[in-house]
VOMI-722580 format. One record per residue (C-alpha): residue number from 1; residue in one letter; x, y, z. Coordinates in pm, whole numbers, plus 50000, padded with zeros to 5 digits. Layout:
# VOMI-722580
   n res     X     Y     Z
 NUM   a     X     Y     Z
...
***
This chain:
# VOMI-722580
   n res     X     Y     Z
   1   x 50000 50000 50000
   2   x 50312 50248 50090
   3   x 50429 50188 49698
   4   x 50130 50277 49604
   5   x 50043 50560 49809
   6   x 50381 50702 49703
   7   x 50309 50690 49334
   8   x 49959 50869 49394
   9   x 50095 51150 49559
  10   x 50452 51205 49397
  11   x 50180 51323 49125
  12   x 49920 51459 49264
  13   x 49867 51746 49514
  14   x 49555 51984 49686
  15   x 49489 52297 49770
  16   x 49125 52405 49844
  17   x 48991 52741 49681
  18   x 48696 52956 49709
  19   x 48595 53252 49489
  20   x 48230 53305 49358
  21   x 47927 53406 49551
  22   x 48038 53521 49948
  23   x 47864 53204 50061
  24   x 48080 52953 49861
  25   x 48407 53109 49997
  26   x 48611 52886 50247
  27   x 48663 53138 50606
  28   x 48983 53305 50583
  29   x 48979 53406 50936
  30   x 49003 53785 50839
  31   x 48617 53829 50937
  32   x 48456 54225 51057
  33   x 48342 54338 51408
  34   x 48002 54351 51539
  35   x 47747 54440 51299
  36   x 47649 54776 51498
  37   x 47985 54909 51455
  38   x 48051 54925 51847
  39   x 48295 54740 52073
  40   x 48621 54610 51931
  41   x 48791 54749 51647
  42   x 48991 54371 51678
  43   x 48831 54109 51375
  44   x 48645 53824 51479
  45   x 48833 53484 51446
  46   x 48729 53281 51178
  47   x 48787 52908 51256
  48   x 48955 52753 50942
  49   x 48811 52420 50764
  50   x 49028 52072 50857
  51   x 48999 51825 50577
  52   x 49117 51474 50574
  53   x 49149 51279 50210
  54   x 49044 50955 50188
  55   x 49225 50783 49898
  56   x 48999 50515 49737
  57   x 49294 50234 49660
  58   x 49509 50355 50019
  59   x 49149 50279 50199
  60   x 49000 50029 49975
  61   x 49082 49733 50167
  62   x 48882 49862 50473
  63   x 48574 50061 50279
  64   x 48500 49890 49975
  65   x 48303 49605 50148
  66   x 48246 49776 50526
  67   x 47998 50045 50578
  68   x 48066 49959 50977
  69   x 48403 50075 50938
  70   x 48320 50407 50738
  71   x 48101 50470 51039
  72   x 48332 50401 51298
  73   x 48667 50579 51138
  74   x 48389 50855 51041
  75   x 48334 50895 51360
  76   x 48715 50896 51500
  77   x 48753 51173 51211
  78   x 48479 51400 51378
  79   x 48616 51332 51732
  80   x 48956 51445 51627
  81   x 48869 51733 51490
  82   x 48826 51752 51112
  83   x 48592 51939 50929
  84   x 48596 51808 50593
  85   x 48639 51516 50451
  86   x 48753 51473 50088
  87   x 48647 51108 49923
  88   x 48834 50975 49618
  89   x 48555 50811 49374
  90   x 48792 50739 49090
  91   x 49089 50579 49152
  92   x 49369 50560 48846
  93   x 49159 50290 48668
  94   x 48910 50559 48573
  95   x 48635 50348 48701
  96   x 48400 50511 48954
  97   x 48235 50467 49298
  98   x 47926 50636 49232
  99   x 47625 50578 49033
 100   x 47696 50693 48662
 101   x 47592 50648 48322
 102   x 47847 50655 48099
 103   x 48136 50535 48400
 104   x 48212 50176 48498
 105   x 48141 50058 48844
 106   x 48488 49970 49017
 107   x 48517 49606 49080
 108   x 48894 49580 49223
 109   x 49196 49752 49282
 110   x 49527 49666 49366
 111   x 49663 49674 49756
 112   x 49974 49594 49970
 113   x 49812 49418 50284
 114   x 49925 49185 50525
 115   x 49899 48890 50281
 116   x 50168 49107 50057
 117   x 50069 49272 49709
 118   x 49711 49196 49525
 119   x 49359 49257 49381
 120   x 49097 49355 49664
 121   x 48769 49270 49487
 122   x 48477 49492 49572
 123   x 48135 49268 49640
 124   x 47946 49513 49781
 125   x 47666 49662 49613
 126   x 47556 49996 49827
 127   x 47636 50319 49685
 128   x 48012 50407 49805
 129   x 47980 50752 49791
 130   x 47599 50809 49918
 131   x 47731 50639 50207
 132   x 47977 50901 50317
 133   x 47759 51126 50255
 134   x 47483 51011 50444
 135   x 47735 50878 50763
 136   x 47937 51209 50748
 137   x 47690 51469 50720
 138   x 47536 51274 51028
 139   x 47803 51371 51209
 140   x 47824 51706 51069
 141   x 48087 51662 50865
 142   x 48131 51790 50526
 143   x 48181 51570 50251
 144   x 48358 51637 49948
 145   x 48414 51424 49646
 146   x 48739 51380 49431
 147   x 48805 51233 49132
 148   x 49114 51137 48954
 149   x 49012 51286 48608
 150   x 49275 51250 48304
 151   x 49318 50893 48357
 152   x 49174 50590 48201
 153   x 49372 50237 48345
 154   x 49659 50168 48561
 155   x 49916 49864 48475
 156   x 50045 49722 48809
 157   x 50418 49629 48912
 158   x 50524 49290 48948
 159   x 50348 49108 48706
 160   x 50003 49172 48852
 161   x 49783 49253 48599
 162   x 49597 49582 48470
 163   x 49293 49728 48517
 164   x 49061 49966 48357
 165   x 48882 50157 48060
 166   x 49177 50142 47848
 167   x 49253 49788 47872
 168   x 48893 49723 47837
 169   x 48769 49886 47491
 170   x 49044 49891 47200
 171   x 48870 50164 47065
 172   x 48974 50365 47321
 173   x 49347 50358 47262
 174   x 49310 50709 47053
 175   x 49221 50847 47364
 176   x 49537 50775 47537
 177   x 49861 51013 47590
 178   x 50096 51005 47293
 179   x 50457 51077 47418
 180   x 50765 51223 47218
 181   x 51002 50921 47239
 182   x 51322 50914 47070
 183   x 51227 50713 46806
 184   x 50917 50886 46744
 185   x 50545 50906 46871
 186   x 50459 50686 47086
 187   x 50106 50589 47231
 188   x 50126 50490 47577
 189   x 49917 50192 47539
 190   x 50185 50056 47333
 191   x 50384 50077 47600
 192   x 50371 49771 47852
 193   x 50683 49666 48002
 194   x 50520 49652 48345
 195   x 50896 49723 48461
 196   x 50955 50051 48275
 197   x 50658 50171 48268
 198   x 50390 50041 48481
 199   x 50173 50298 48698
 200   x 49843 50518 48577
 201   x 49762 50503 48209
 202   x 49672 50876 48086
 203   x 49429 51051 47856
 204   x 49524 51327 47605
 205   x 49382 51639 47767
 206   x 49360 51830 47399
 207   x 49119 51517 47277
 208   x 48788 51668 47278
 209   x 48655 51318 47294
 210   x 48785 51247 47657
 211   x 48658 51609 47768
 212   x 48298 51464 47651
 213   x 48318 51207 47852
 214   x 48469 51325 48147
 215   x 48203 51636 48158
 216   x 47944 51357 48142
 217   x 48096 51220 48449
 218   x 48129 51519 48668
 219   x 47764 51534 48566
 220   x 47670 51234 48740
 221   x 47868 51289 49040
 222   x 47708 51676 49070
 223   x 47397 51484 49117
 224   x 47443 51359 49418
 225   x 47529 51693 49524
 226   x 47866 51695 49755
 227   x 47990 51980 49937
 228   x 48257 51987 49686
 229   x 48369 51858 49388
 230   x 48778 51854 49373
 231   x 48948 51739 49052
 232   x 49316 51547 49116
 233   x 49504 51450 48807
 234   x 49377 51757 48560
 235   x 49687 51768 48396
 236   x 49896 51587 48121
 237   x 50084 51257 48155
 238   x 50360 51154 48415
 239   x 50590 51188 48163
 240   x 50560 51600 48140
 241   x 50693 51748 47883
 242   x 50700 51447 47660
 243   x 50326 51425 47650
 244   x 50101 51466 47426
 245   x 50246 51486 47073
 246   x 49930 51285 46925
 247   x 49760 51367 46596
 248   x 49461 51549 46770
 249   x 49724 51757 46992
 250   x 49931 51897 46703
 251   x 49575 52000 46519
 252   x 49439 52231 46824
 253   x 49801 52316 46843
 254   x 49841 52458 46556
 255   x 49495 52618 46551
 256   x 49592 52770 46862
 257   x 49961 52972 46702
 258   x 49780 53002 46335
 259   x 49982 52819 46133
 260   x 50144 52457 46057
 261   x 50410 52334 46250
 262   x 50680 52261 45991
 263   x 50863 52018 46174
 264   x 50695 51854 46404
 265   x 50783 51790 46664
 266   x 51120 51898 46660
 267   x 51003 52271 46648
 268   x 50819 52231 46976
 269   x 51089 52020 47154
 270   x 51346 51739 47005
 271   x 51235 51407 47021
 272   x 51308 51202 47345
 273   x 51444 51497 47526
 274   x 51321 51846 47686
 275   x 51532 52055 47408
 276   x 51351 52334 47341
 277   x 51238 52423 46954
 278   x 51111 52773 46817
 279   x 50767 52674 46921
 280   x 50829 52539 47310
 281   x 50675 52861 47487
 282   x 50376 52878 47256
 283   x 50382 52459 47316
 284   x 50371 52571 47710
 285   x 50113 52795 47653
 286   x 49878 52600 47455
 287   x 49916 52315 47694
 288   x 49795 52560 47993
 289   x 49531 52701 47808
 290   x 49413 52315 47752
 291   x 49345 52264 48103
 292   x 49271 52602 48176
 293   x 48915 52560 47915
 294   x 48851 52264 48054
 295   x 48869 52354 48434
 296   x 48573 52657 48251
 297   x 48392 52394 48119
 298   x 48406 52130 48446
 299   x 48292 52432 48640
 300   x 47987 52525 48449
 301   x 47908 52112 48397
 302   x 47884 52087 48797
 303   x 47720 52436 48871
 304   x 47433 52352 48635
 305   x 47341 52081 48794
 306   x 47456 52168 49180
 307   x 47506 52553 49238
 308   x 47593 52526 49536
 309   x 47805 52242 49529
 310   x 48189 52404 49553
 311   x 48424 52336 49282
 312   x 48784 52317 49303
 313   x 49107 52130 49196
 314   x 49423 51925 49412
 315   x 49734 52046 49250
 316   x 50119 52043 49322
 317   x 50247 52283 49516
 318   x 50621 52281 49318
 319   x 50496 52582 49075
 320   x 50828 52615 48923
 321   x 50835 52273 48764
 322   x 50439 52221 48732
 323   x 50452 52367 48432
 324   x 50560 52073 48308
 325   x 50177 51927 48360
 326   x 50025 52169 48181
 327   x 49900 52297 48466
 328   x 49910 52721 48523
 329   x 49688 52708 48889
 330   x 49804 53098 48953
 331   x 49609 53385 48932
 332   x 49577 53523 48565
 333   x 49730 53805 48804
 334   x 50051 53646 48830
 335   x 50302 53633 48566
 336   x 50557 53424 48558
 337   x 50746 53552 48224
 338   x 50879 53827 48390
 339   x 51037 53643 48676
 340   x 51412 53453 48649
 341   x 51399 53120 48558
 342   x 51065 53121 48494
 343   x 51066 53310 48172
 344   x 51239 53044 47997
 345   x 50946 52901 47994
 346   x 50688 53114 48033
 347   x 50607 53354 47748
 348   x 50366 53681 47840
 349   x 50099 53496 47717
 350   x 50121 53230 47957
 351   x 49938 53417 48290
 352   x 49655 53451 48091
 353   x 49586 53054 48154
 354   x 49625 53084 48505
 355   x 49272 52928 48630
 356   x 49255 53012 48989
 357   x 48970 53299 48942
 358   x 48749 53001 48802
 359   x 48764 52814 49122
 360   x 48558 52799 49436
 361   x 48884 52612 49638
 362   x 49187 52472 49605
 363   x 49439 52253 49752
 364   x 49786 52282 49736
 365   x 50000 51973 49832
 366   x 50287 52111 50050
 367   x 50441 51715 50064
 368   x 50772 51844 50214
 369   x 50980 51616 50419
 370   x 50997 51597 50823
 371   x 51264 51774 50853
 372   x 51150 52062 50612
 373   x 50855 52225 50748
 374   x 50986 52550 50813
 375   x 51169 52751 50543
 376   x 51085 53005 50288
 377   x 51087 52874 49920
 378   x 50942 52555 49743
 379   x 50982 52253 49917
 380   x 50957 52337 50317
 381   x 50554 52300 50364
 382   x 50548 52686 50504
 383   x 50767 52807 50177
 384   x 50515 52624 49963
 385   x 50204 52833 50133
 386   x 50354 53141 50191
 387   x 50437 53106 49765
 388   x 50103 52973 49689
 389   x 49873 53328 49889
 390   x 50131 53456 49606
 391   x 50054 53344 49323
 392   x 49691 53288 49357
 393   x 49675 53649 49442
 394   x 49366 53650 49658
 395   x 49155 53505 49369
 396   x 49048 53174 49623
 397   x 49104 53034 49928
 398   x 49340 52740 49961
 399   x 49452 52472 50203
 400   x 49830 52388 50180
 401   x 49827 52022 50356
 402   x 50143 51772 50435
 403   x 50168 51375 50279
 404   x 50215 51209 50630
 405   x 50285 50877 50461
 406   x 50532 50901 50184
 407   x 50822 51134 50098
 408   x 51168 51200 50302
 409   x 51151 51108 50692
 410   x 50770 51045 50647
 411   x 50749 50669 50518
 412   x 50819 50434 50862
 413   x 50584 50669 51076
 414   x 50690 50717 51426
 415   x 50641 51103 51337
 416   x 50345 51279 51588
 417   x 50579 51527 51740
 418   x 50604 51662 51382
 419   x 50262 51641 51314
 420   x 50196 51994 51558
 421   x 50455 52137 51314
 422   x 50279 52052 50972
 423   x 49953 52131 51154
 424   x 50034 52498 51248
 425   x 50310 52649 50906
 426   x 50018 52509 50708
 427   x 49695 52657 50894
 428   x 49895 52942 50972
 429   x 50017 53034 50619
 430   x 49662 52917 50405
 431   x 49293 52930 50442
 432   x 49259 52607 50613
 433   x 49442 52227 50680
 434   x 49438 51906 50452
 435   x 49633 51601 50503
 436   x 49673 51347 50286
 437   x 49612 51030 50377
 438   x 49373 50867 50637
 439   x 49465 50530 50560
 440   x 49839 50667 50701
 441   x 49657 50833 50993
 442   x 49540 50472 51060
 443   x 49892 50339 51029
 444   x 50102 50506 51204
 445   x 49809 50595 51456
 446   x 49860 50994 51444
 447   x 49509 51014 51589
 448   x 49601 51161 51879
 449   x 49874 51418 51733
 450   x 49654 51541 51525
 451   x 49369 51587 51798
 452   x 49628 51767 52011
 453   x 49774 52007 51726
 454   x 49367 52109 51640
 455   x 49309 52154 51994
 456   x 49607 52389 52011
 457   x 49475 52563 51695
 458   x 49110 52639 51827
 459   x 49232 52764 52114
 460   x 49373 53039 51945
 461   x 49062 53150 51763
 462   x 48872 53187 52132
***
């Protein structure tokens, strides 16, 4: 489960936003005095949102066939002192745990559990997700529902197997990532040495078909109306800047500049290598705007359906390298051509894809080691906040939130005097808390740390 876990969130990352309508907009403890204008000039203390994620695969072995157990860790979660929890419903197969039309049900994942690596089969036929909602919001918790969202399969290590949409329907295949190998294009499907390259299958972002069909999905999940909707994975392949060179990329590509690409795609970047061509900032660009449309169009997909469902996005904190996602989370405010190392490559165009003003949260994943909490600058969890209020500008309210289970000094547990540290650069320097992952909670039993370190917390807000 720890191998796993650490390929989930080397990749993946949160930070929890709110713009829109006052009433969508997570407390950023900056509230007025009393309404009649008298007594203290001092402003009221706003108590900031806790949220716990709850990985599908990390908890699977303990959910998937339990509603007892949801109830009782539900319960442990309140008592601790969470707010929030945030419930993955599509793992890296792409298959869901909710009720949806066009979405397959997920039967299995893979685990490490006592019995060593292997399929957990799901038997279980009650509604995953309406059952944190219904056991949460019983406790007054508020439930929040994530999805993994440009993925479509995962092929497992050690011979296991593979699982999901990918694998199941050929005709699929055009709708995977296309990478910029050496010896030429390459579709990742092609691609199954499940020792070089075994781990979450993508979909090409710029393939209007997969935006379809994802839309149609975060349509069936607004229906059951969450508190949120958070997407984790909106980005391009693992393999960054080598993805996606695929027929339908280079077409909205070049739609997007005006003109053919004459050699492609050596004029965007050589193959097999991050060398830049005359086109790589433009490339940059294009890719950002990509997600950027598509974060538009997710927004308005779930607001028609649930307005007041929040919607919001889990993204790495590392801004200097996310670029190589596709991802631009900062404020259209922000621009990052006119900044050192970032201009080369960033072009001025580039801020205009920032997407944070189309967000009601966000979630910024501050997965610094132990021994780097404090410290200004990316990686030290209170460098990545202080950087993040930054960037986003004040366009939404975010949560930066440590990876207590994976990364340096974090992976054998034994860790709760540490956790009061994460607990307070992190609430302290963002809009709220989020920690990633209950299942390592569980583990390495941080229940109590992480009681003690809210405790601490509220009783600064009396």
């Amino acid at each position: 489960m720890k191998k796993k876990l650490w390929i989930a969130s080397l990749f993946s990352l949160c930070l929890f936003v709110a713009c829109g309508g006052d009433d969508n907009k997570i407390p950023t403890g900056t509230g007025g005095g009393e309404e009649d204008g008298g007594g203290t000039d001092k402003p009221a203390a706003v108590e900031k949102p806790r949220y716990v994620w709850i990985d599908a695969a990390g908890n699977f072995e303990r959910y998937a066939n339990s509603i007892d157990n949801i109830k009782e860790d539900l319960k442990r979660v309140k008592e601790t002192g969470f707010t929030d929890i945030v419930v993955d419903v599509r793992p890296t197969t792409g298959d869901v745990l909710f009720k949806s039309s066009v979405g397959e049900p997920l039967k299995r994942i893979d685990i490490w559990s006592n019995e060593g690596y292997k399929w957990m089969e799901r038997t279980a036929t009650w509604d995953y997700l309406q059952t944190f909602l219904n056991e949460g919001r019983k406790l007054g918790l508020k439930v929040n529902a994530s999805i993994n969202t440009f993925v479509g399969g995962y092929l497992c290590p050690y011979g296991l197997g593979y699982e999901g949409m990918l694998y199941r329907d050929a005709s699929k295949k055009k709708w995977a990532t296309v990478i910029n190998a050496t010896g030429g294009q390459v579709n990742t499907m092609d691609l199954q040495n499940c020792e070089a390259d075994w781990g979450v299958k993508f979909l090409n972002p710029a393939n209007n078909e997969v935006q379809e069909y994802l839309l149609s999905l975060l349509s069936d999940l607004a229906k059951y109306k969450p508190d949120g909707i958070i997407l984790d994975r909106c980005r391009y392949d693992d393999y960054g800047l080598m993805s996606d060179f695929s027929p339908e990329s280079r077409t909205e590509f070049e739609l997007f500049i005006g003109e053919s690409v004459e050699n492609f795609p050596a004029d965007i970047m050589k193959p097999g290598t991050d060398i830049p061509g005359k086109w790589y900032k433009r490339w940059n660009a294009f890719r950002a705007k990509t997600i950027h449309d598509f974060i538009i169009k997710a927004h308005d997909e779930v607001k028609a359906i649930s307005p007041d469902t929040r919607f919001g996005t889990y993204v790495g904190a590392w801004y200097s390298t996310y670029y190589t996602s596709g991802v631009n989370w900062a404020s259209p405010k922000y621009d990052p051509s006119v900044k050192g190392t970032y201009a080369s490559w960033a072009d001025s165009d580039y801020k205009n894809y920032g997407y944070a003003d189309h967000l009601d949260f966000i979630f910024l994943g501050a997965y610094a080691g132990v021994n780097s909490i404090y410290g200004q600058g990316e990686w030290t969890m209170e460098g990545f906040c202080k950087q993040g209020r930054e960037l986003l500008k004040g366009d939404v309210s975010f949560c930066g939130g440590p990876d207590v289970g994976n990364g340096s000094g974090w992976e054998e547990g034994g860790q709760s005097a540490r956790i009061g540290d994460a607990v307070k650069v992190c609430i302290d320097n963002s809009d709220g808390f989020f920690v990633f992952d209950l299942c390592h909670i569980q583990m390495f039993d941080y229940w109590d740390a992480f009681k003690q370190s809210f405790d601490t917390y509220l009783k600064t807000q009396e």
